[in-house]
C-alpha positions as a Markdown table, in Angstrom:
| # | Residue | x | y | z |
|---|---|---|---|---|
| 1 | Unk | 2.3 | 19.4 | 82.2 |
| 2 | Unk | 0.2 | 18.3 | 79.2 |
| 3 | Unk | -0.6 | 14.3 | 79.3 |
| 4 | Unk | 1.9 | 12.2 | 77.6 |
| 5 | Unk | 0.9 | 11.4 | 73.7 |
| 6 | Unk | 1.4 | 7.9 | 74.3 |
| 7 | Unk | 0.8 | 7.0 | 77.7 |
| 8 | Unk | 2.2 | 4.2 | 79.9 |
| 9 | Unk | 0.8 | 1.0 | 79.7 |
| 10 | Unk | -0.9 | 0.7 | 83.2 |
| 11 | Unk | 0.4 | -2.7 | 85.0 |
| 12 | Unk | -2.8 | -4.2 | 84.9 |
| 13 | Unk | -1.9 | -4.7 | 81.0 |
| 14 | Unk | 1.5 | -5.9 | 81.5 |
| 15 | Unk | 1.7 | -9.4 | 79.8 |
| 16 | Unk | 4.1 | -12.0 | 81.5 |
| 17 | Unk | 6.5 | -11.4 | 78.7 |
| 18 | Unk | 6.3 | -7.7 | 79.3 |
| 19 | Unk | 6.7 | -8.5 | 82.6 |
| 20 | Unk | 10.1 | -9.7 | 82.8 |
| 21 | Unk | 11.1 | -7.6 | 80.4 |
| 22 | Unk | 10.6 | -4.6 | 82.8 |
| 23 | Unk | 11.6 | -7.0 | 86.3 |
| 24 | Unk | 15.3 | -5.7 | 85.6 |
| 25 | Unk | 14.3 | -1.9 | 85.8 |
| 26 | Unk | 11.9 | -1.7 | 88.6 |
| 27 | Unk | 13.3 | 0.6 | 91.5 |
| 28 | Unk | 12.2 | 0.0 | 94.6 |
| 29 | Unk | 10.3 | 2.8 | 96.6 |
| 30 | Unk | 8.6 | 3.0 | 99.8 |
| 31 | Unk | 5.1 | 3.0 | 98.2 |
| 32 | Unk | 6.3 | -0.2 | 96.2 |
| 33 | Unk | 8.3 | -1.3 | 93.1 |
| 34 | Unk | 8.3 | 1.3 | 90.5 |
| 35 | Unk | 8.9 | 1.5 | 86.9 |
| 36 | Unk | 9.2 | 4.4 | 85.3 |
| 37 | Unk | 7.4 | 5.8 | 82.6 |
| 38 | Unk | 9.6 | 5.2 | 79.9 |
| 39 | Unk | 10.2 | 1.7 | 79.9 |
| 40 | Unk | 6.1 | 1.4 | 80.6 |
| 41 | Unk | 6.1 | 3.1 | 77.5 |
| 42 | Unk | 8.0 | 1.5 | 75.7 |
| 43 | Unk | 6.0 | -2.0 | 76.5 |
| 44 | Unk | 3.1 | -0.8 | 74.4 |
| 45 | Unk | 5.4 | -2.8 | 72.0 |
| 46 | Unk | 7.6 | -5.2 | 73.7 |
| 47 | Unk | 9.6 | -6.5 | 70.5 |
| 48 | Unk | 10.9 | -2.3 | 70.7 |
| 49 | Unk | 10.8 | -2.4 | 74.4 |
| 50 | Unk | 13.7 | -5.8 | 74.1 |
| 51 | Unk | 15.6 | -3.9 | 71.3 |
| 52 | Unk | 16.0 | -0.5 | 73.3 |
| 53 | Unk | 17.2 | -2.9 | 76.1 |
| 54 | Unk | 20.7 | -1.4 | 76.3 |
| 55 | Unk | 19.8 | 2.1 | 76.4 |
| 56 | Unk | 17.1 | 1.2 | 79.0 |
| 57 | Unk | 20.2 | -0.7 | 81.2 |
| 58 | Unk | 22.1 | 2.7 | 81.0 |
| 59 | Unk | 19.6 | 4.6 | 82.0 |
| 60 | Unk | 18.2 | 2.6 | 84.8 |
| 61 | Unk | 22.1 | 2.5 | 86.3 |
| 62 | Unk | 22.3 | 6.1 | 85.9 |
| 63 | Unk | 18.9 | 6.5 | 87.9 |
| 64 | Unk | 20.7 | 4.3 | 90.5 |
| 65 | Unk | 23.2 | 6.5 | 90.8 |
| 66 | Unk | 21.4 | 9.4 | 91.2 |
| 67 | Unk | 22.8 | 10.9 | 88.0 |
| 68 | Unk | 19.1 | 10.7 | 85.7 |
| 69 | Unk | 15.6 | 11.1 | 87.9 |
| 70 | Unk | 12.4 | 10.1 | 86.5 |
| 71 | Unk | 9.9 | 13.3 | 85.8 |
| 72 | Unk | 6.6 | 12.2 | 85.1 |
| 73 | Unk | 6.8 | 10.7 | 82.2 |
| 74 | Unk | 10.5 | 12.2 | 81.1 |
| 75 | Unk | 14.0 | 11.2 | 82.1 |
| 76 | Unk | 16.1 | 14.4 | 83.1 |
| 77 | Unk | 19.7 | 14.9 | 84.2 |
| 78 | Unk | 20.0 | 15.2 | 88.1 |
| 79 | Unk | 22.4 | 18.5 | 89.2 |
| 80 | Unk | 25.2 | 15.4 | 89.6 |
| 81 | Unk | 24.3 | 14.3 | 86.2 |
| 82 | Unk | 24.8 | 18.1 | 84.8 |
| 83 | Unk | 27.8 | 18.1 | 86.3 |
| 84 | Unk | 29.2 | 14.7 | 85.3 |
| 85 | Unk | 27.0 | 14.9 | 81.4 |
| 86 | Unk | 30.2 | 14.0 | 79.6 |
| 87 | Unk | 30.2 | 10.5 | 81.1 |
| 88 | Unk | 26.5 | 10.1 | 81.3 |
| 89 | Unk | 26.9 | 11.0 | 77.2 |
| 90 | Unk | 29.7 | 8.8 | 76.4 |
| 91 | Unk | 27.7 | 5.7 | 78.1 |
| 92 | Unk | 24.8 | 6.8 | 75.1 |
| 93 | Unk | 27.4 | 6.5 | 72.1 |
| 94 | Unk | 29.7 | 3.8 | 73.3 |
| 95 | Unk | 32.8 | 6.2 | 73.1 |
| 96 | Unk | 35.0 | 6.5 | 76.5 |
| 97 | Unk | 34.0 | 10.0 | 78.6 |
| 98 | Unk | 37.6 | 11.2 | 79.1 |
| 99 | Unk | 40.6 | 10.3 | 76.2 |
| 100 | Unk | 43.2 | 8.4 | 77.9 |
């Protein structure tokens, strides 16, 4: 896999701002709390990194639930998240995953 075009800022950068913004999306690991890449990323510019801060919740809950996976420095559906896509969609545009 080529490296990323924008890489992640390394936590040695991480301002105390930028800090707590990414507290809420750490997941724990044996080797230690890890963030992945995207929200790292993303706090290259932490006033973007606040305002993508719902998306980011979403996806962070759907890591939890073992329906995304960090890849590197992706975000990919999980054979689970294939399978249930529709919801994992509907959380994305804020519309309900099945019509009542």
């Amino acid at each position: 896999m080529d490296a990323p075009r924008i890489p992640p800022l390394p936590q040695a950068q991480w301002s105390d701002s930028v800090r707590e913004l990414l507290a809420p999306w750490a997941i724990d690991t044996p080797a230690g709390p890890y963030v992945p890449n995207i929200f790292s990323t993303l706090a290259r510019n932490p006033q973007l990194l606040a305002a993508w801060e719902p998306f980011a919740g979403a996806i962070h809950q759907f890591i939890q639930d073992g329906l995304l996976e960090a890849a590197g420095s992706r975000v990919r559906l999980t054979p689970r998240g294939v399978m249930l896509s529709n919801e994992v969609f509907a959380e994305f545009v804020g519309a309900p995953a099945c019509p009542s």
